[in-house]
VMD Tcl script that draws the C-alpha trace (Angstrom):
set ca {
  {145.21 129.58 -36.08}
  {147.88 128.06 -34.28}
  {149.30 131.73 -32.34}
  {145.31 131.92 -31.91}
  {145.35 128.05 -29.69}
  {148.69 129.41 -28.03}
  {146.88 132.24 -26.89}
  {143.49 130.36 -25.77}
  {145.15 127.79 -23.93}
  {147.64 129.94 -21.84}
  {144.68 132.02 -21.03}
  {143.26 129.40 -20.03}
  {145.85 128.47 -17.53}
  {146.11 131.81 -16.25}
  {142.67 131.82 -14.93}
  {142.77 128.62 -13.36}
  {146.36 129.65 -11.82}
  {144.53 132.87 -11.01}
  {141.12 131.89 -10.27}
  {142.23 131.37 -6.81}
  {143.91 135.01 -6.26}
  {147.08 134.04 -6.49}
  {149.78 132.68 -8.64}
  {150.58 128.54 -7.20}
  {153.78 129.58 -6.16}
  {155.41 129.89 -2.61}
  {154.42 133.03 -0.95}
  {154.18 134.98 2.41}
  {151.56 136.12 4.23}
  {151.28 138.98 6.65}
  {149.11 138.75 9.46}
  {147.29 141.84 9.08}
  {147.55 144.93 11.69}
  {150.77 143.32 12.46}
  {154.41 142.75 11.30}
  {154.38 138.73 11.86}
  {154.41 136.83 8.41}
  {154.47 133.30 7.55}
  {155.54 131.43 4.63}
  {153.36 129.02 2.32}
  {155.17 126.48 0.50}
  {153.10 124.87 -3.42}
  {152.75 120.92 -2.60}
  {151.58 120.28 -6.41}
  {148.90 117.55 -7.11}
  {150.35 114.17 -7.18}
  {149.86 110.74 -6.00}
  {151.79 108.67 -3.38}
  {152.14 105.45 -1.01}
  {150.88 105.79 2.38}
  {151.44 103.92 4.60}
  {154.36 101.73 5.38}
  {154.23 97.96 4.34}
  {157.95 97.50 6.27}
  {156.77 98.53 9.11}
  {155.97 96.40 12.24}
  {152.80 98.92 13.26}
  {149.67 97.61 12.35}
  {148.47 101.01 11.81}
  {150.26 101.89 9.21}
  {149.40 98.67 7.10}
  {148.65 98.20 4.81}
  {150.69 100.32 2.43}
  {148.26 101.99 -0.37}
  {147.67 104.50 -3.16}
  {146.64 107.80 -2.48}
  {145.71 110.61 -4.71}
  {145.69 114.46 -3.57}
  {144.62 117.78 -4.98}
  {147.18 120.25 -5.12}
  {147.61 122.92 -1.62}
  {149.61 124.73 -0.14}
  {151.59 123.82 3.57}
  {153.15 126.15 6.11}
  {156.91 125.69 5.49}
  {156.96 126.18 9.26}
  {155.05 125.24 12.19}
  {153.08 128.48 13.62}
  {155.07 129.78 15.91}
  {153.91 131.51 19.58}
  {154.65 134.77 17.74}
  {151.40 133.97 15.08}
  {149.01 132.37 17.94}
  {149.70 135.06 19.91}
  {147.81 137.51 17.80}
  {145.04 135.65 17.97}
  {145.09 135.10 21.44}
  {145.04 138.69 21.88}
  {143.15 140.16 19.94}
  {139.96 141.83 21.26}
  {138.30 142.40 18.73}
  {137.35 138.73 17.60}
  {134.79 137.55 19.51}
  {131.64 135.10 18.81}
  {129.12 133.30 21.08}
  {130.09 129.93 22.38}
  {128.82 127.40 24.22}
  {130.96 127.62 27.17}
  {133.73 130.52 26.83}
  {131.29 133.21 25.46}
  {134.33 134.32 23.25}
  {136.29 132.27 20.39}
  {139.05 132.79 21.84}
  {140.81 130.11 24.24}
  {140.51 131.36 27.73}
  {144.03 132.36 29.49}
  {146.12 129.13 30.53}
  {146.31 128.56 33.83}
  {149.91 127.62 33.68}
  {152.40 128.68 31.49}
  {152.24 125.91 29.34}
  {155.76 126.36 27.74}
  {156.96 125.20 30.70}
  {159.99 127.84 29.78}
  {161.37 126.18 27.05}
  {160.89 129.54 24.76}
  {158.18 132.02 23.66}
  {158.37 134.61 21.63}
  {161.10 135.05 18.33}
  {159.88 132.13 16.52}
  {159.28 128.92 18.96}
  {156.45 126.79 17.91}
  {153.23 127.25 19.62}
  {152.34 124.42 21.89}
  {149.78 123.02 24.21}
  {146.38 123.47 22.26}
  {144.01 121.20 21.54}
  {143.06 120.50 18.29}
  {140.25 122.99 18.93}
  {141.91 125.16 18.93}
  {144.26 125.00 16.74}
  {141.15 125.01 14.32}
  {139.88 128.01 15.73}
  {142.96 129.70 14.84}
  {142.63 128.72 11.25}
  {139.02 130.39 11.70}
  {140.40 133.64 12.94}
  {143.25 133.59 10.37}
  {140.50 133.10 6.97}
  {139.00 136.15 8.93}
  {141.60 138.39 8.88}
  {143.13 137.59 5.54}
  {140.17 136.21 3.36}
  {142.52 133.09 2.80}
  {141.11 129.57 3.65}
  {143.79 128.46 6.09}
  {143.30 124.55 7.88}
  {144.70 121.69 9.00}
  {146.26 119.73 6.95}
  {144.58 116.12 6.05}
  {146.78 113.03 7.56}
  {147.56 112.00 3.97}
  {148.54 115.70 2.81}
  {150.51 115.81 6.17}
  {152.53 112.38 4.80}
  {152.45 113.55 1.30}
  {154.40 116.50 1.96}
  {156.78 114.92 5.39}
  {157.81 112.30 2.47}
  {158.57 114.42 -0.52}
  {158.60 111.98 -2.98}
  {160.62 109.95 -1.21}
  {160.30 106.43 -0.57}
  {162.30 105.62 2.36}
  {161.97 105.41 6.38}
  {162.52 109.23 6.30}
  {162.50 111.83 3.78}
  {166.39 112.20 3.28}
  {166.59 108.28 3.18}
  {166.81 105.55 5.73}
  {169.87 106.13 7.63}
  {168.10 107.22 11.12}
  {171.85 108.83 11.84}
  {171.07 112.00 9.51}
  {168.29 112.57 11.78}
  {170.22 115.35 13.60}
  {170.56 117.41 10.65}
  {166.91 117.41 9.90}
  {164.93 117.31 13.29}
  {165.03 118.41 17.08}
  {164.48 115.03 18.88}
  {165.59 112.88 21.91}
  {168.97 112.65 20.84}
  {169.74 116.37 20.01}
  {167.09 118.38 22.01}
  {168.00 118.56 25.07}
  {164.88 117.90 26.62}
  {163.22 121.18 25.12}
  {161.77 122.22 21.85}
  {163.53 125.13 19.67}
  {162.94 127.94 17.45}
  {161.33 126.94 14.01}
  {163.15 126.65 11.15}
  {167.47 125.84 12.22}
  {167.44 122.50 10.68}
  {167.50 121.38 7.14}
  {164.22 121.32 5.04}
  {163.10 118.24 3.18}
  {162.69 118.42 -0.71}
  {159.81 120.42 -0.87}
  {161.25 123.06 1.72}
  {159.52 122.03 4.79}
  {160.84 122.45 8.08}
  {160.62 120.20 11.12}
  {158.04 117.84 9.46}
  {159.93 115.64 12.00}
  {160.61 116.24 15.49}
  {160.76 119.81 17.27}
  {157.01 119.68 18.39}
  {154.02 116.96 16.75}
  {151.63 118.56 14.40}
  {147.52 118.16 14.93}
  {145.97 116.68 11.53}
  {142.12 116.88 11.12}
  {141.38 113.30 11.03}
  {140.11 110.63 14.15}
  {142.69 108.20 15.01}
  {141.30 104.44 14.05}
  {143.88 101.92 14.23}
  {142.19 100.17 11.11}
  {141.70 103.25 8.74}
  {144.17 102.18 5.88}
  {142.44 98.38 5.84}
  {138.88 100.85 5.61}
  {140.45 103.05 2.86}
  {139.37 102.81 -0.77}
  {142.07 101.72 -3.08}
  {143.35 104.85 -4.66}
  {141.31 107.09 -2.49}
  {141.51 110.74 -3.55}
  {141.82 112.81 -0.36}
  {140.69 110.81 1.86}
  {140.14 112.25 5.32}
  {138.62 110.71 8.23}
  {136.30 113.65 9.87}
  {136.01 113.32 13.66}
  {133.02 111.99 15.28}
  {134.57 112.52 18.66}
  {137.16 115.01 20.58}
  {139.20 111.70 21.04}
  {141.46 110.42 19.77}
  {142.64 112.58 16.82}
  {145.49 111.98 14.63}
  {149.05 113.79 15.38}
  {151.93 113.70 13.29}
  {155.87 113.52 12.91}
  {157.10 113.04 16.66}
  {158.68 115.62 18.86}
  {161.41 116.53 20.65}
  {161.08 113.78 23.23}
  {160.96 111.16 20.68}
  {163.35 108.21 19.68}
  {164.46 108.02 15.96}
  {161.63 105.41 15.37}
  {158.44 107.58 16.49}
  {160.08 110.22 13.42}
  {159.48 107.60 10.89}
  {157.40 109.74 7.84}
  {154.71 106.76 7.87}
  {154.61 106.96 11.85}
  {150.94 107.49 13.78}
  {150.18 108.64 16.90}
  {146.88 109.43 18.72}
  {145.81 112.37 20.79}
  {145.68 111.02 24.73}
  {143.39 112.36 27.33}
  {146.44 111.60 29.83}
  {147.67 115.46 27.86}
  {145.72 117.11 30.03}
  {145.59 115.29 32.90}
  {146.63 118.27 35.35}
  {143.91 120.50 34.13}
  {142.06 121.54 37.87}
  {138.77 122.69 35.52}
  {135.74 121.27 35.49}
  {134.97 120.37 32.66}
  {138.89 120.46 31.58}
  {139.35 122.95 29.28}
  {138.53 122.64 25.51}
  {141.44 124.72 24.28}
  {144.60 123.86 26.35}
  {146.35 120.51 27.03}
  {148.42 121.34 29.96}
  {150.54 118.44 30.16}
  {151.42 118.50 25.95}
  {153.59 121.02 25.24}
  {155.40 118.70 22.64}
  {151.62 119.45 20.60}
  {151.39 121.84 17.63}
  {150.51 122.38 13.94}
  {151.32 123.55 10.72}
  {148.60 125.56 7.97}
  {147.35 124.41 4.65}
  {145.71 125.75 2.23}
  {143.81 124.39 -0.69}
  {144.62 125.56 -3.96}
  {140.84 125.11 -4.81}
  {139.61 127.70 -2.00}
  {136.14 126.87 -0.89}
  {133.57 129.71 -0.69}
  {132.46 131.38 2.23}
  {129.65 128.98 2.88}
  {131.31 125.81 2.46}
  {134.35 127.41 4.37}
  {131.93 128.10 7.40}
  {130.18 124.70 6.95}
  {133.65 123.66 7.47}
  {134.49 124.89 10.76}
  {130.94 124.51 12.03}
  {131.47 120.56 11.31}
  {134.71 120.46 13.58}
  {134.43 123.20 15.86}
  {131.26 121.31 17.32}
  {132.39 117.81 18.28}
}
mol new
graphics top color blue
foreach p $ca { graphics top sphere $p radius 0.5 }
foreach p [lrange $ca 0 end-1] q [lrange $ca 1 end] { graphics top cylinder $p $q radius 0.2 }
display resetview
């Protein structure tokens, strides 16, 4: 009877481990038709303190619970290498309201202003647009549910359990060993991946370029949140402003704090000759990029197209 329960309950697990289509374990992913792969790191369920109650920024007060399912995070930012694929590929086109394509249309500039391209440099520039749209294309091509990450997952995994100023403690001198920013940059973001990863293995959570979450910016959203909210996101009703995370390479030690906010400026694209200014580029950001999640609990196909409907039509 006992070998019988044994039996039951780790078949049990296995399905829900499995039930997905893949073991919760870190894993790569090739891009397919090409040879560019990315890596996807197991953030396990767990809850946490967001927030920062020792910190003089009213935004990130006050300090509360948060519970979150379990997912999976990019242990990388994309890189230009990933986006470009998209970008290029011809065969992925939709109606839309302005472009006709799904695609962002060709930047009038080139918007890495030379700082580094292809061979692993982050992409940079988008909008949060289309960043999303990239997820889109991505769940195309691979089946996988691939997003943004949720501010709270984003500060869940930056803070890897830890409880101090930054993930490796609160000594803002260790900084260089651990991020590209103001003091150690040289004015220029680099290649993903050349510093040390937090706990979890995650690269450049701080620094190197900032990373687009999905939610609005509100100055007030932790006073609005529900004690022990289970993951809580706060779904755009406008393009502006939205939520971007960890700092960049232009940043002072502060902005890199793991609790630190910033909101998405209009003043990013200010250069933009268009009219109306493009919806895909922000010429004047090319400190702006992201990093994938992906749910352990994939959604299906409807809810995953309900999904990018809701953001992809702000």
């Amino acid at each position: 009877m006992y070998k019988i329960s044994l039996l039951s309950i780790t078949f049990f697990i296995t399905i829900i481990t499995y039930s997905q289509g893949r073991p919760f374990e870190k894993y790569k992913e090739t891009i397919p038709g090409s040879s560019v792969s990315f890596e996807m790191i197991p953030i396990k369920a767990g809850s946490f303190s967001m927030g920062s109650k020792n910190s003089k920024q009213a935004d990130e007060q006050p300090e509360h619970t948060v519970q979150l399912s379990a997912f999976w995070m990019g242990a990388k930012e994309v890189t230009h290498d990933e986006f470009a694929l998209y970008l290029n590929d011809e065969t992925y086109a939709e109606n839309s309201d302005v472009d006709a394509i799904s695609r962002p249309s060709r930047p009038y500039i080139e918007m890495t202003l030379g700082m580094g391209k292809e061979g692993g440099y982050p992409a940079n520039s988008m909008k949060q647009r289309g960043a999303i749209m990239y997820c889109k294309w991505l769940y195309k091509k691979t089946g996988v549910f691939y997003r943004l990450p949720t501010e709270a997952e984003w500060e869940y995994a930056c803070k890897a359990g830890a409880t101090t100023v930054y993930p490796f403690g609160n000594d803002s001198t260790q900084l260089k060993d651990y991020a590209w920013y103001a003091t150690n940059s040289g004015d220029r973001y680099h290649k993903v991946g050349q510093k040390k990863p937090n706990a979890w293995g995650l690269y450049d959570m701080l620094g190197n370029v900032q990373e687009w979450v999905l939610d609005q910016y509100d100055t007030a959203t932790y006073q609005q949140e529900q004690k022990n909210a289970i993951d809580p996101v706060r779904v755009p009703t406008s393009k502006h402003p939205i939520v971007v995370r960890g700092g960049d390479y232009n940043d002072a030690a502060d902005m890199l704090r793991s609790a630190n906010r910033e909101a998405s400026d209009l003043i990013w694209n200010r250069r933009d000759p268009q009219i109306p200014k493009s919806k895909w580029w922000n010429a004047d950001a090319p400190f702006v990029g992201f990093r994938l999640v992906s749910p352990l609990k994939q959604p299906t196909n409807e809810e995953a197209d309900q999904f990018f409907e809701k953001y992809l039509n702000l």
